[in-house]
BALOBA-1460 file (C-alpha; in Angstrom, 3 decimals):
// residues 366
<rec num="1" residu="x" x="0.000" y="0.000" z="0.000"/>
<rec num="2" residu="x" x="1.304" y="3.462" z="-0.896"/>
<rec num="3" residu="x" x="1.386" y="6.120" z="1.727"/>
<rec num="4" residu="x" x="1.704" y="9.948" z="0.064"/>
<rec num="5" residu="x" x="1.796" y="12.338" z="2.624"/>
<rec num="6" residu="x" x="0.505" y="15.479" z="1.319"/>
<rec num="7" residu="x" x="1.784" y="19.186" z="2.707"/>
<rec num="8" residu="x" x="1.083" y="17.211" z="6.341"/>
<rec num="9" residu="x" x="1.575" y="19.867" z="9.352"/>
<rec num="10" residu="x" x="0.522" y="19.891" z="12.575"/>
<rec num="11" residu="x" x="0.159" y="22.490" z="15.096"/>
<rec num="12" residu="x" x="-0.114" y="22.128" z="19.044"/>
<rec num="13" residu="x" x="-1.563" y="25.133" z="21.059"/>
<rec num="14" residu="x" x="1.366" y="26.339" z="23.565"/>
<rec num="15" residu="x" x="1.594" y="25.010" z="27.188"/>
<rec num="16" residu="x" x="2.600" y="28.339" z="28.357"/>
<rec num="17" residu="x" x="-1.208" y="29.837" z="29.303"/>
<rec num="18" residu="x" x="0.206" y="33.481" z="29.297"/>
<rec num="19" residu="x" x="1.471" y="32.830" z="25.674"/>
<rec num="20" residu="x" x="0.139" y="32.765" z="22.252"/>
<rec num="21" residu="x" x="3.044" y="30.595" z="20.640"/>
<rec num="22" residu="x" x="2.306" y="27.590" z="19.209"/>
<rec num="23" residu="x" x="4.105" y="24.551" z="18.826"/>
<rec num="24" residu="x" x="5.016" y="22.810" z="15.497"/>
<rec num="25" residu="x" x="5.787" y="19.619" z="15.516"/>
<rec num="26" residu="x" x="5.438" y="18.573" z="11.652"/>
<rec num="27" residu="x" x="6.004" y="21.659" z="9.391"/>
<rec num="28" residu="x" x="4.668" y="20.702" z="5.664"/>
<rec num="29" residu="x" x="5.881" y="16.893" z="5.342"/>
<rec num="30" residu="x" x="5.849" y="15.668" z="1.398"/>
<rec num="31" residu="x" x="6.418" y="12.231" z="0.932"/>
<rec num="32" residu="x" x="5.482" y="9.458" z="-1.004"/>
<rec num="33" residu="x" x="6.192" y="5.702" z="0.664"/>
<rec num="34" residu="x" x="6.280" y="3.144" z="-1.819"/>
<rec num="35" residu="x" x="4.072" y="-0.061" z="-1.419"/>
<rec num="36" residu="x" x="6.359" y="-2.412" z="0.072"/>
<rec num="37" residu="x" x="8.428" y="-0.607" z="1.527"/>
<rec num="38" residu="x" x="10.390" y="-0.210" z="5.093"/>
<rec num="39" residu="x" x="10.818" y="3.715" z="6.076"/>
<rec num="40" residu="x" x="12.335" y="4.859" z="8.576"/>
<rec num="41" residu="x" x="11.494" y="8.382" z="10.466"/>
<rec num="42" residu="x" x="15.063" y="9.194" z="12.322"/>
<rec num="43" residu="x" x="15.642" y="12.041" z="14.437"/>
<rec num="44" residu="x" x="16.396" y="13.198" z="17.775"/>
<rec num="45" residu="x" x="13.278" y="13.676" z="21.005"/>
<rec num="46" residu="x" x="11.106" y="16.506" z="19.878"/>
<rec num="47" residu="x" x="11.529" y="16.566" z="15.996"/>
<rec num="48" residu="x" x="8.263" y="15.075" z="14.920"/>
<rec num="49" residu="x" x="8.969" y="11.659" z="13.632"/>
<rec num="50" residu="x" x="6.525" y="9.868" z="16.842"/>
<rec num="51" residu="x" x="3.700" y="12.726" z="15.789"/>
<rec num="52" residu="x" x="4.042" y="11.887" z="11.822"/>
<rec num="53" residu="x" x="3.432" y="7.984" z="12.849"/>
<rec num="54" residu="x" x="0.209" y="9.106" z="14.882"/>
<rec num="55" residu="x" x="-1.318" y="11.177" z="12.376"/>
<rec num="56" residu="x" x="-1.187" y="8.384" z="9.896"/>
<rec num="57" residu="x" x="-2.241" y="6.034" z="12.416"/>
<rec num="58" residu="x" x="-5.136" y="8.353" z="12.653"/>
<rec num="59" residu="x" x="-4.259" y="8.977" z="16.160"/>
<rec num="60" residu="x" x="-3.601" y="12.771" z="15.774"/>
<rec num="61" residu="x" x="-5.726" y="14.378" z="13.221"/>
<rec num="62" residu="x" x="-3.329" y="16.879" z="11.566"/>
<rec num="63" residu="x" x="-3.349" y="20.667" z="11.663"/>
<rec num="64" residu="x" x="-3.507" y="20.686" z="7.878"/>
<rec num="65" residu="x" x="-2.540" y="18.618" z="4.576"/>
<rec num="66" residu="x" x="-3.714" y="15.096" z="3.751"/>
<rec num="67" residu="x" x="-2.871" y="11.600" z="4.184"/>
<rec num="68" residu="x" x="-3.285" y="8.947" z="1.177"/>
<rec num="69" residu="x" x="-3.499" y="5.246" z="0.926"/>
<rec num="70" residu="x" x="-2.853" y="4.500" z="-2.265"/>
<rec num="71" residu="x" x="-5.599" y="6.695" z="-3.905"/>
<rec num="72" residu="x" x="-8.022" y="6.596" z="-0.901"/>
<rec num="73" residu="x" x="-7.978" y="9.780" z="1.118"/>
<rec num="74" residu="x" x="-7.847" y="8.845" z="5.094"/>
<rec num="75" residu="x" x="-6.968" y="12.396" z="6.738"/>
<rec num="76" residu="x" x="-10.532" y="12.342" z="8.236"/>
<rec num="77" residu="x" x="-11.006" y="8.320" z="8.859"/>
<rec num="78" residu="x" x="-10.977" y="6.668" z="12.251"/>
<rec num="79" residu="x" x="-7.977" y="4.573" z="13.425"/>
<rec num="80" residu="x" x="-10.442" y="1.277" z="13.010"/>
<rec num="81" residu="x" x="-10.865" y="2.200" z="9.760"/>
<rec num="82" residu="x" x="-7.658" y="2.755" z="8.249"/>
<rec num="83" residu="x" x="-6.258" y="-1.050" z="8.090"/>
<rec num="84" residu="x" x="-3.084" y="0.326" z="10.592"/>
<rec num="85" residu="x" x="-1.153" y="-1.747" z="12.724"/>
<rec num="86" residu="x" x="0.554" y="0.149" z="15.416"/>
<rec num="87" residu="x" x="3.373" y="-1.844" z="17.654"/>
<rec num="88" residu="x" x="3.966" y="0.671" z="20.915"/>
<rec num="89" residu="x" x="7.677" y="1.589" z="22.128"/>
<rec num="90" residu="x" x="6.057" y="-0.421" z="25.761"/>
<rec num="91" residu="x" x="4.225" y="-3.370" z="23.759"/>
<rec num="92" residu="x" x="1.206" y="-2.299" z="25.868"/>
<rec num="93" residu="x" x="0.160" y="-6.304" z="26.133"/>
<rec num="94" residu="x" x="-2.441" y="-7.186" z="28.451"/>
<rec num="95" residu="x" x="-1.214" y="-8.460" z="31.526"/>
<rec num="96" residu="x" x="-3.939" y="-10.643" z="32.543"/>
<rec num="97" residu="x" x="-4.040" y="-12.558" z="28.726"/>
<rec num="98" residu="x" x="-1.932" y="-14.996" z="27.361"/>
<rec num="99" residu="x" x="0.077" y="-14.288" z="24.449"/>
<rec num="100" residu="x" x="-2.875" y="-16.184" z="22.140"/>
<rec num="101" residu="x" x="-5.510" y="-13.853" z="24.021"/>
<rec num="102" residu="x" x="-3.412" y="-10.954" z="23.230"/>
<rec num="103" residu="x" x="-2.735" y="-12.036" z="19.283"/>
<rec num="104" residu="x" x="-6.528" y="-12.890" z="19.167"/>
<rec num="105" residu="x" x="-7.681" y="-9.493" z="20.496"/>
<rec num="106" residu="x" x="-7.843" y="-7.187" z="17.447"/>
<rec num="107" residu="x" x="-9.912" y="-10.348" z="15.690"/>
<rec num="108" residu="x" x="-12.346" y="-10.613" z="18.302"/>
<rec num="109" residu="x" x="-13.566" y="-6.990" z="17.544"/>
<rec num="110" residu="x" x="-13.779" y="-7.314" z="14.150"/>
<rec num="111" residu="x" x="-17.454" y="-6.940" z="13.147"/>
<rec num="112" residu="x" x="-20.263" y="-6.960" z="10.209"/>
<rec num="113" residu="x" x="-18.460" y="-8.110" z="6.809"/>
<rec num="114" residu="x" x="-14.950" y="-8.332" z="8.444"/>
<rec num="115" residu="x" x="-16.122" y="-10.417" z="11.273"/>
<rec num="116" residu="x" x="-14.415" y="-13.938" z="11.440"/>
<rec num="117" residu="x" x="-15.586" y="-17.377" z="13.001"/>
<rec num="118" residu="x" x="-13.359" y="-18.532" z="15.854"/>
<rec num="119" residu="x" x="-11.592" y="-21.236" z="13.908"/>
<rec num="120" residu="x" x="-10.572" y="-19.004" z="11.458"/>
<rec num="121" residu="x" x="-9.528" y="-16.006" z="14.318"/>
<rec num="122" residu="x" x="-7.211" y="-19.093" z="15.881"/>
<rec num="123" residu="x" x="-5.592" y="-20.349" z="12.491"/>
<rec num="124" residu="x" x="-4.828" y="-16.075" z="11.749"/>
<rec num="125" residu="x" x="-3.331" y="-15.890" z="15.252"/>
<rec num="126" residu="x" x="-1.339" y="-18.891" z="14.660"/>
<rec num="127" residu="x" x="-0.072" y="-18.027" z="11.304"/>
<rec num="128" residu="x" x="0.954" y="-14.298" z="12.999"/>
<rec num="129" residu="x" x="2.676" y="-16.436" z="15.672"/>
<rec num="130" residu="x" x="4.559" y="-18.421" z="13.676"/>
<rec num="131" residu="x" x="5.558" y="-15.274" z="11.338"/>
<rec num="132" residu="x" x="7.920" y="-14.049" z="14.898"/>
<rec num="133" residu="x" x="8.779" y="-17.216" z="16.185"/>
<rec num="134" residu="x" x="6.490" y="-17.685" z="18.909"/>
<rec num="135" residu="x" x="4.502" y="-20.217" z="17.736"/>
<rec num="136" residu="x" x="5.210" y="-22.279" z="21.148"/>
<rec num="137" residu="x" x="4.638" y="-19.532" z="23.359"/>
<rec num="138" residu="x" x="1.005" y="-19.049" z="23.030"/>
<rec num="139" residu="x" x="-0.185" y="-20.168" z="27.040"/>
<rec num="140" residu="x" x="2.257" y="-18.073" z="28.495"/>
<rec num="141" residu="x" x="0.996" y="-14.599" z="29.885"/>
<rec num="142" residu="x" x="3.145" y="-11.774" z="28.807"/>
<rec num="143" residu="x" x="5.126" y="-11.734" z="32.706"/>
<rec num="144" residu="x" x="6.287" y="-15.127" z="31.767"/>
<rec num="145" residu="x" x="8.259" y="-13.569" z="28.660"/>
<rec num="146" residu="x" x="11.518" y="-11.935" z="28.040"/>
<rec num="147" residu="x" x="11.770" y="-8.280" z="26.516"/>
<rec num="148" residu="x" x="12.393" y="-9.492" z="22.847"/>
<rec num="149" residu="x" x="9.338" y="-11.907" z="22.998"/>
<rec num="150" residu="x" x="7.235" y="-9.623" z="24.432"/>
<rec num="151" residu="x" x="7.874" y="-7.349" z="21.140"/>
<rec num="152" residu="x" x="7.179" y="-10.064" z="19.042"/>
<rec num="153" residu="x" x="4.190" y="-10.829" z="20.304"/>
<rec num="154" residu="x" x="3.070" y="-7.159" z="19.968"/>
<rec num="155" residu="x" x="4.321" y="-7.520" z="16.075"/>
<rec num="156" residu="x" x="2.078" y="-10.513" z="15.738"/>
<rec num="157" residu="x" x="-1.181" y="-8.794" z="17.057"/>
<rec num="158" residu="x" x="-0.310" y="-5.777" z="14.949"/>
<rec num="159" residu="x" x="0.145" y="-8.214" z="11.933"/>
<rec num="160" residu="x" x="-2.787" y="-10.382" z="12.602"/>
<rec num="161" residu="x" x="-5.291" y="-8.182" z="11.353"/>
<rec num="162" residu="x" x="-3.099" y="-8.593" z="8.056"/>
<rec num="163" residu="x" x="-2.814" y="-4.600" z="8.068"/>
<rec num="164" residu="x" x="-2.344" y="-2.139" z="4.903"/>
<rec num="165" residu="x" x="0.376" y="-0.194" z="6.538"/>
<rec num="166" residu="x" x="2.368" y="-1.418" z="10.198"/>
<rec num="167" residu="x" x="3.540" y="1.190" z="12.222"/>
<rec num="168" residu="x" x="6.464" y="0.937" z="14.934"/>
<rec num="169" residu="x" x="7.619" y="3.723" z="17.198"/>
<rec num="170" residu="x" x="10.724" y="3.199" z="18.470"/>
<rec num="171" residu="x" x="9.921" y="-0.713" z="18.673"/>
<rec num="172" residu="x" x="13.430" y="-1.572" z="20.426"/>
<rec num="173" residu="x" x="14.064" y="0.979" z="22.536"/>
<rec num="174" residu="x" x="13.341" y="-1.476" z="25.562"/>
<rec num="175" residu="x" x="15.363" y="-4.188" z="24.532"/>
<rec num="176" residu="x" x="19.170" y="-4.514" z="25.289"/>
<rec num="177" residu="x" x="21.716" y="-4.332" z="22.703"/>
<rec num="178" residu="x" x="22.040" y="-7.657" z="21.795"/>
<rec num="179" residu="x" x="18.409" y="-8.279" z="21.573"/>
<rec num="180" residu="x" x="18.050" y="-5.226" z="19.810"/>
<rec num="181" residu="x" x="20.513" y="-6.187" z="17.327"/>
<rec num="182" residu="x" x="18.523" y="-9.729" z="17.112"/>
<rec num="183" residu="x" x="15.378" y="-8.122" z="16.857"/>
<rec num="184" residu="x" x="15.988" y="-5.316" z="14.181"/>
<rec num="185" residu="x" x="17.027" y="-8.284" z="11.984"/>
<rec num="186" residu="x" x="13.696" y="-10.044" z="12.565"/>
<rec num="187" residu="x" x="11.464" y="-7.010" z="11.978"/>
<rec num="188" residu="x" x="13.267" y="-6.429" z="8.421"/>
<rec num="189" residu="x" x="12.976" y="-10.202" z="7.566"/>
<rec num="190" residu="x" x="9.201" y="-10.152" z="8.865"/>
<rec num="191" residu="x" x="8.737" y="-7.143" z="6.845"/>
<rec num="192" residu="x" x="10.241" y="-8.796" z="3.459"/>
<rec num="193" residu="x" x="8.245" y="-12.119" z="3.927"/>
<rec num="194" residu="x" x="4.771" y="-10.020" z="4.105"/>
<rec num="195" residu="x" x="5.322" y="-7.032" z="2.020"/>
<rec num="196" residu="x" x="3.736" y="-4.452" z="4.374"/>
<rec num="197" residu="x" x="4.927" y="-0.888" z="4.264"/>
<rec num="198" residu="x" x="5.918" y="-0.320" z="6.566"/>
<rec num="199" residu="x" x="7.142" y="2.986" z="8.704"/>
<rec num="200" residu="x" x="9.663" y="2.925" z="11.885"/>
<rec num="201" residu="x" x="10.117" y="5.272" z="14.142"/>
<rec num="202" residu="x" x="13.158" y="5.703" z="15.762"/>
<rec num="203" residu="x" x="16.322" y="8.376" z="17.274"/>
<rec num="204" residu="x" x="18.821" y="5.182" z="16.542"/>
<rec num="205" residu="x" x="20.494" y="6.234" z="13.483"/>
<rec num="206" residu="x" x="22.035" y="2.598" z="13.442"/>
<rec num="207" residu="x" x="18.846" y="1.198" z="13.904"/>
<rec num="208" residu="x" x="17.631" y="3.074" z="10.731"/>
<rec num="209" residu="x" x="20.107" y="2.510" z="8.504"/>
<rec num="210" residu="x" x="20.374" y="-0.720" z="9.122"/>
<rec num="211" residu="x" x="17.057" y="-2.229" z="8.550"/>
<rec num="212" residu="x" x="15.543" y="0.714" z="5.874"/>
<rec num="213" residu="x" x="15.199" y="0.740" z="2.197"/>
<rec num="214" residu="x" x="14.965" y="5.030" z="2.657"/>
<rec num="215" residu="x" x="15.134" y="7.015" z="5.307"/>
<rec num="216" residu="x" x="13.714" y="10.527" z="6.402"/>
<rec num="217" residu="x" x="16.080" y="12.736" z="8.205"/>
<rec num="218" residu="x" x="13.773" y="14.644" z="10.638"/>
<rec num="219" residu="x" x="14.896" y="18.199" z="12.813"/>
<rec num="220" residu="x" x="12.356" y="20.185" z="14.359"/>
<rec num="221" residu="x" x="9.305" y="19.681" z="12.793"/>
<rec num="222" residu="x" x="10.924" y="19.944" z="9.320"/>
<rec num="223" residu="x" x="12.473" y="16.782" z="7.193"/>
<rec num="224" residu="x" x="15.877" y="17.605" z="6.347"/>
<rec num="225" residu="x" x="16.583" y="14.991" z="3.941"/>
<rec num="226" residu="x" x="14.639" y="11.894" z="2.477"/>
<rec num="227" residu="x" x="16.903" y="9.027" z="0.526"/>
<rec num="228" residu="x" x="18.568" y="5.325" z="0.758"/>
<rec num="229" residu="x" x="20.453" y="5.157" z="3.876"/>
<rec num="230" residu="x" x="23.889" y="5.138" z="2.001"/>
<rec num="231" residu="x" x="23.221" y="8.132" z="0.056"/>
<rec num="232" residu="x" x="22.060" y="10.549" z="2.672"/>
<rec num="233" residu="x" x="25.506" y="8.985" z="4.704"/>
<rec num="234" residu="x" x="27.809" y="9.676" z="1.377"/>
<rec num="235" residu="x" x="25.703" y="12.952" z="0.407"/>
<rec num="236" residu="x" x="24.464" y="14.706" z="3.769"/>
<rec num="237" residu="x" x="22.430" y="17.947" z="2.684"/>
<rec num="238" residu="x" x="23.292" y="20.120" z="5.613"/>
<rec num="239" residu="x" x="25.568" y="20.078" z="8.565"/>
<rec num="240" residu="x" x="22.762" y="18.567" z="11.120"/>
<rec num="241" residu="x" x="22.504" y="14.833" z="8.756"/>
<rec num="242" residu="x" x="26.426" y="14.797" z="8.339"/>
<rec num="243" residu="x" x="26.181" y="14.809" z="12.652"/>
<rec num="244" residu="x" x="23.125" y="13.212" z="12.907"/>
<rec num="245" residu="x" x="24.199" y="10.021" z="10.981"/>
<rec num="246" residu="x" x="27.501" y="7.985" z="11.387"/>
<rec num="247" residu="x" x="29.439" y="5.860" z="14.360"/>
<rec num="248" residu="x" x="31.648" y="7.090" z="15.389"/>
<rec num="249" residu="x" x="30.536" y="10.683" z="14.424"/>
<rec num="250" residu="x" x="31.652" y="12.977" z="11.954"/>
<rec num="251" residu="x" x="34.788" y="15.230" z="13.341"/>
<rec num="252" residu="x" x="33.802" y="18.534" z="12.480"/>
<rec num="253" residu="x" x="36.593" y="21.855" z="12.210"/>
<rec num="254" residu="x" x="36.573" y="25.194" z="11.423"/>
<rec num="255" residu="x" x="38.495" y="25.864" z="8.350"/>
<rec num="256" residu="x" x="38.069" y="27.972" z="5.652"/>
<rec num="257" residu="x" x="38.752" y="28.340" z="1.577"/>
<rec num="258" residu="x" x="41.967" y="29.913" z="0.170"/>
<rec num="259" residu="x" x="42.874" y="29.891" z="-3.489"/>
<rec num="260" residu="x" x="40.611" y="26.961" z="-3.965"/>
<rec num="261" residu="x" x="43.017" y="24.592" z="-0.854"/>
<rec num="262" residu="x" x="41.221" y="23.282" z="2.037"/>
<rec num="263" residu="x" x="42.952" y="24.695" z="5.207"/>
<rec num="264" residu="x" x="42.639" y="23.692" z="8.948"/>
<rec num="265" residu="x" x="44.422" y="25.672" z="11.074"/>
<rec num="266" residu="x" x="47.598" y="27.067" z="9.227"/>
<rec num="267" residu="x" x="47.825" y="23.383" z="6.800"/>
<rec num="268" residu="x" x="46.376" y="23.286" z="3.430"/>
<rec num="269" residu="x" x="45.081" y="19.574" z="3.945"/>
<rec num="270" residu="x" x="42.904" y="19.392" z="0.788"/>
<rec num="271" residu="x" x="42.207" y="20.601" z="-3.062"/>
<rec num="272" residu="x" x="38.734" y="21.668" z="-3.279"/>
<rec num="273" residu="x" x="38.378" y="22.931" z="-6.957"/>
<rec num="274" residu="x" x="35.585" y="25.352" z="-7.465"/>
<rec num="275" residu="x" x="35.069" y="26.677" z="-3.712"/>
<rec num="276" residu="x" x="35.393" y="30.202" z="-3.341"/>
<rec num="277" residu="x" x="37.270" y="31.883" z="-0.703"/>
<rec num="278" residu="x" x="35.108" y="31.841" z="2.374"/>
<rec num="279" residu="x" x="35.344" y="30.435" z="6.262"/>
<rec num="280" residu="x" x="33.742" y="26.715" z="6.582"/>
<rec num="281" residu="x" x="32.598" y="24.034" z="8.473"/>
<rec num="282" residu="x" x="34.689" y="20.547" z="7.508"/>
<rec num="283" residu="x" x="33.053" y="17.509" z="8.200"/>
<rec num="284" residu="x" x="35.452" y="14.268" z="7.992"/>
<rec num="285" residu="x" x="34.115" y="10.864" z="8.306"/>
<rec num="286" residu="x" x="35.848" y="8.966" z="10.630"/>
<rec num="287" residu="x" x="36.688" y="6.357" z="8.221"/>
<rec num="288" residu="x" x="38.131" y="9.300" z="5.854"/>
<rec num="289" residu="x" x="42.141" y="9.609" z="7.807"/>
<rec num="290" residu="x" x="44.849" y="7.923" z="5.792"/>
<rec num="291" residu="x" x="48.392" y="7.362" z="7.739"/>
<rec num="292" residu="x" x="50.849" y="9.225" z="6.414"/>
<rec num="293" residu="x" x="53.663" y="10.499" z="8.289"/>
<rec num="294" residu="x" x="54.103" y="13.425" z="5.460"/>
<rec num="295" residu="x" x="49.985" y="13.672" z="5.490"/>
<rec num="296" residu="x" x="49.030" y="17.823" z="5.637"/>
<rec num="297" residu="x" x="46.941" y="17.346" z="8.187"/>
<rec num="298" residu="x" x="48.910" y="16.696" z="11.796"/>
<rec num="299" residu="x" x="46.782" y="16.388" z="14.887"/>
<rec num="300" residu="x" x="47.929" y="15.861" z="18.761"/>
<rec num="301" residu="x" x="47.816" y="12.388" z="19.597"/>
<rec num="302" residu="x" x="45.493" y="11.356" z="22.347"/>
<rec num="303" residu="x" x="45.250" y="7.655" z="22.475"/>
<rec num="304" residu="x" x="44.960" y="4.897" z="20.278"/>
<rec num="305" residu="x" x="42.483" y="1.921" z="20.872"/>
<rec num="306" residu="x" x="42.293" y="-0.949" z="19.005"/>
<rec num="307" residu="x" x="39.361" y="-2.802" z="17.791"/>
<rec num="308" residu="x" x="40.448" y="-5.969" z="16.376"/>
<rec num="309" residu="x" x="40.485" y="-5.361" z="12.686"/>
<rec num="310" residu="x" x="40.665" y="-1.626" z="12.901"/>
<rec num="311" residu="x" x="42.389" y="0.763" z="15.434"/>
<rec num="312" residu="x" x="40.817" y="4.265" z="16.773"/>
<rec num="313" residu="x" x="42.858" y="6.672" z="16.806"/>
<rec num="314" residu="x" x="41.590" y="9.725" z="19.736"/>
<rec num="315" residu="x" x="43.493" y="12.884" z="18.746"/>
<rec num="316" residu="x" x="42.546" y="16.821" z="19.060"/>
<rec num="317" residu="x" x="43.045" y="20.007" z="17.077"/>
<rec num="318" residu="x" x="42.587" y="23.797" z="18.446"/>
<rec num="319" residu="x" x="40.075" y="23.924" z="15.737"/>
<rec num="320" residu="x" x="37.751" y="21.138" z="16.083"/>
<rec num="321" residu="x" x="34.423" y="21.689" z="17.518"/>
<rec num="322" residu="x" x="34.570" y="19.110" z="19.862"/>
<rec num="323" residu="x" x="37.591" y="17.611" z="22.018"/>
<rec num="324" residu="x" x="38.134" y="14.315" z="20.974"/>
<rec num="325" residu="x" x="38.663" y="13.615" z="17.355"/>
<rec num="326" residu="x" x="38.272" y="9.548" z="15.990"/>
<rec num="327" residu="x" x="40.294" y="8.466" z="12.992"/>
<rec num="328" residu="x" x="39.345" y="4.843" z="12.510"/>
<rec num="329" residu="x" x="42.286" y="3.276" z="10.502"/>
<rec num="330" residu="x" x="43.085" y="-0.568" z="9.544"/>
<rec num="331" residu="x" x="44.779" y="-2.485" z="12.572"/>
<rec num="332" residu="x" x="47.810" y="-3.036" z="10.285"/>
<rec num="333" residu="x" x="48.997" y="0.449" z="10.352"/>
<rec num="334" residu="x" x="51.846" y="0.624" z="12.735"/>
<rec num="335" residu="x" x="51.864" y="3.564" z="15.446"/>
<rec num="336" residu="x" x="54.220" y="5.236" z="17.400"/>
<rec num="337" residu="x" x="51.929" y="5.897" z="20.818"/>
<rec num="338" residu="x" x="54.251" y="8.010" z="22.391"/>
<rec num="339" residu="x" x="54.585" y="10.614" z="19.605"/>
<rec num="340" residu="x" x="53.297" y="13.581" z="20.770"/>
<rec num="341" residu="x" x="51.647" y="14.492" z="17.157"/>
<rec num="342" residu="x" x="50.203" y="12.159" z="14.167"/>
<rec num="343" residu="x" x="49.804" y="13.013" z="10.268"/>
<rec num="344" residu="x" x="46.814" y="11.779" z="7.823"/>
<rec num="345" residu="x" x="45.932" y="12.261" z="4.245"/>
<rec num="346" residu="x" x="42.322" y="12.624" z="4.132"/>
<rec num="347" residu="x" x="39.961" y="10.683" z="1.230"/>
<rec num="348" residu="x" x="37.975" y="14.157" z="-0.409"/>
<rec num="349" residu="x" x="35.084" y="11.670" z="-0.695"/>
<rec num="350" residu="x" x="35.078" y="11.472" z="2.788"/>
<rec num="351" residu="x" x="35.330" y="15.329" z="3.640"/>
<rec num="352" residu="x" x="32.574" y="18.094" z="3.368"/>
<rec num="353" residu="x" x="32.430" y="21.566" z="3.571"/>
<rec num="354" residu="x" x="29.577" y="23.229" z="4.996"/>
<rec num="355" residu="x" x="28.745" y="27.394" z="4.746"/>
<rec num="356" residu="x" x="29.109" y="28.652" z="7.958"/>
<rec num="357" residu="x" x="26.081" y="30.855" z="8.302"/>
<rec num="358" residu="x" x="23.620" y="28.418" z="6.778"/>
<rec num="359" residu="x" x="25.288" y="24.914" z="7.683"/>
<rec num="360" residu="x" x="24.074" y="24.390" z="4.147"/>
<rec num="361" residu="x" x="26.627" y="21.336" z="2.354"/>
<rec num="362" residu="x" x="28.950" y="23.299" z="-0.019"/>
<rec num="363" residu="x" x="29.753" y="20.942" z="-3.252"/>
<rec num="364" residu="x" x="33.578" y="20.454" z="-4.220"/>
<rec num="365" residu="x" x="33.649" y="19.547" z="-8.327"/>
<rec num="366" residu="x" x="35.702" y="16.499" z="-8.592"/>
């Protein structure tokens, strides 16, 4: 089922009584999710991603704009109506019902045409069960169940109804980071076995990437960039998705543009043909540091920490914006740790430039 989001705002009154200033929380959202898809919604508390998944849940009714499946206009329909299922960042299971209540629940309210006999509820619950692997589980009440079980088991009753459009926010956010790892991987292979668009909710950039066929890059209200997880990595937009996405982060200096030569500090570390002269913002990827001991770019060695097949470097530079800088390097390279200073080349696919009034991403003809 395709979702198009058309123009979709919405507008909360302000909590301050003495105030007139509203809140927005979605500022004119475009999109169009294709049918079959996974999306994810990424951004940090307060940027609008959780509000988007209510409004199409029907939850929220928006401010203004509409919501479309496929051709069908639902802005104004009910949440029963809209053929949604919604999995909650707490499960919210009932206590008091076993797992087979709780997967049966959303059938035994089905009425008129969509009502269903109870021999056809149980072989829908089972089938739902089986989809997550908890096919064996069904007598157990939900207290009797581990974290990552208890998800699946809200997954199944979501699924159950056989929905037009499932709807997770922030699905693992519970879950500890092995089951969350475990448990990302399931949702993406449940998703690909029913072909449900699907749309996740999350502030685990990770997470997003990981599991996502596109994702939507969300700040304040306002989506900052919408593409296929490796793109928006390799082609942030602004300064905020070049942060926002990446682990370790992005080290980010102030530099500036002379004579078309990238310089940090006093070193000209990088050609950058067609910039003009002007102060910047330099993103580099971790992954982006070459050792060289005649690299232009020397910074003062903190630490080094190795990983297995790759080694962290920790260094810092007057100019960086924050105090630790990560160079992640290939555990073969051979370090002196008790020089005082270390020098990389940098890969100019790996580096961005950003203006430094607008944070806007500054392209560099190659």
């Amino acid at each position: 089922m395709k979702v198009v989001l058309e123009n979709l705002t919405k507008i909360f009154p302000s909590r301050n009584k003495k105030s007139d200033e509203q809140v927005v929380a979605v500022n004119n959202f475009n999109f169009e999710i294709p049918d079959g898809k996974l999306i994810g919604l990424l951004g940090p508390s307060g940027c609008g991603k959780s509000t988007t998944l209510y409004m199409i849940s029907g939850l929220q009714a928006p401010s203004g704009g509409k919501i479309l499946f496929g051709d069908e206009d639902v802005t104004d329909l009910s949440p029963e109506h809209r053929g949604v299922g919604l999995v909650f960042q707490n499960y919210a299971l009932y206590p008091h019902m076993t797992v087979k209540q709780n997967i049966l629940f959303p059938l035994e309210n089905l009425k008129g045409e969509d009502a269903m006999s109870k021999a056809e509820r149980l072989e829908r619950a089972y089938q739902a069960a089986k989809l997550v692997q908890i096919d064996e589980l069904m007598e157990r009440k939900p207290s009797e169940l581990s974290g990552g079980q208890q998800q699946r088991v809200a997954i199944a009753r979501a699924l159950v109804k056989m929905p037009r459009v499932l709807l997770l926010d922030e699905p693992l956010s519970n879950l500890d980071a092995r089951l969350r790892l475990q448990t990302r991987e399931e949702i993406r292979r449940i998703q690909r076995e029913t072909k449900i668009t699907t749309v996740f909710v999350t502030h685990d950039q990770e997470e997003a990437m990981s599991i996502s066929d596109m994702i939507v890059v969300m700040k304040l209200g306002v989506v900052q960039q919408i593409g296929a997880p490796q793109d928006v990595y390799d082609n942030p937009v602004n300064l905020f998705v070049a942060k926002f996405l990446g682990t370790p982060p992005i080290n980010v200096f102030e530099g500036k543009v002379v004579g078309e030569k990238l310089h940090i500090g006093a070193q000209a570390v990088l050609d950058v043909p067609g910039v003009a002269d002007q102060e910047v913002f330099v993103g580099i990827r971790p992954e982006g540091f070459i050792l060289d001991s005649n690299g232009p770019l020397t910074l003062n060695l903190n630490s080094v920490e190795v990983m297995g097949r790759d080694v962290s470097v920790v260094s810092w530079h007057t100019d960086a914006l924050v105090p630790a800088i990560r160079s992640i390097i290939d555990a073969d390279n051979k370090i002196d740790r008790d020089s005082e200073t270390i020098n990389f080349k940098l890969k100019p696919h790996k580096v961005f430039l950003f203006n430094k009034e607008t944070e806007e991403r500054i392209v560099v003809e190659r």
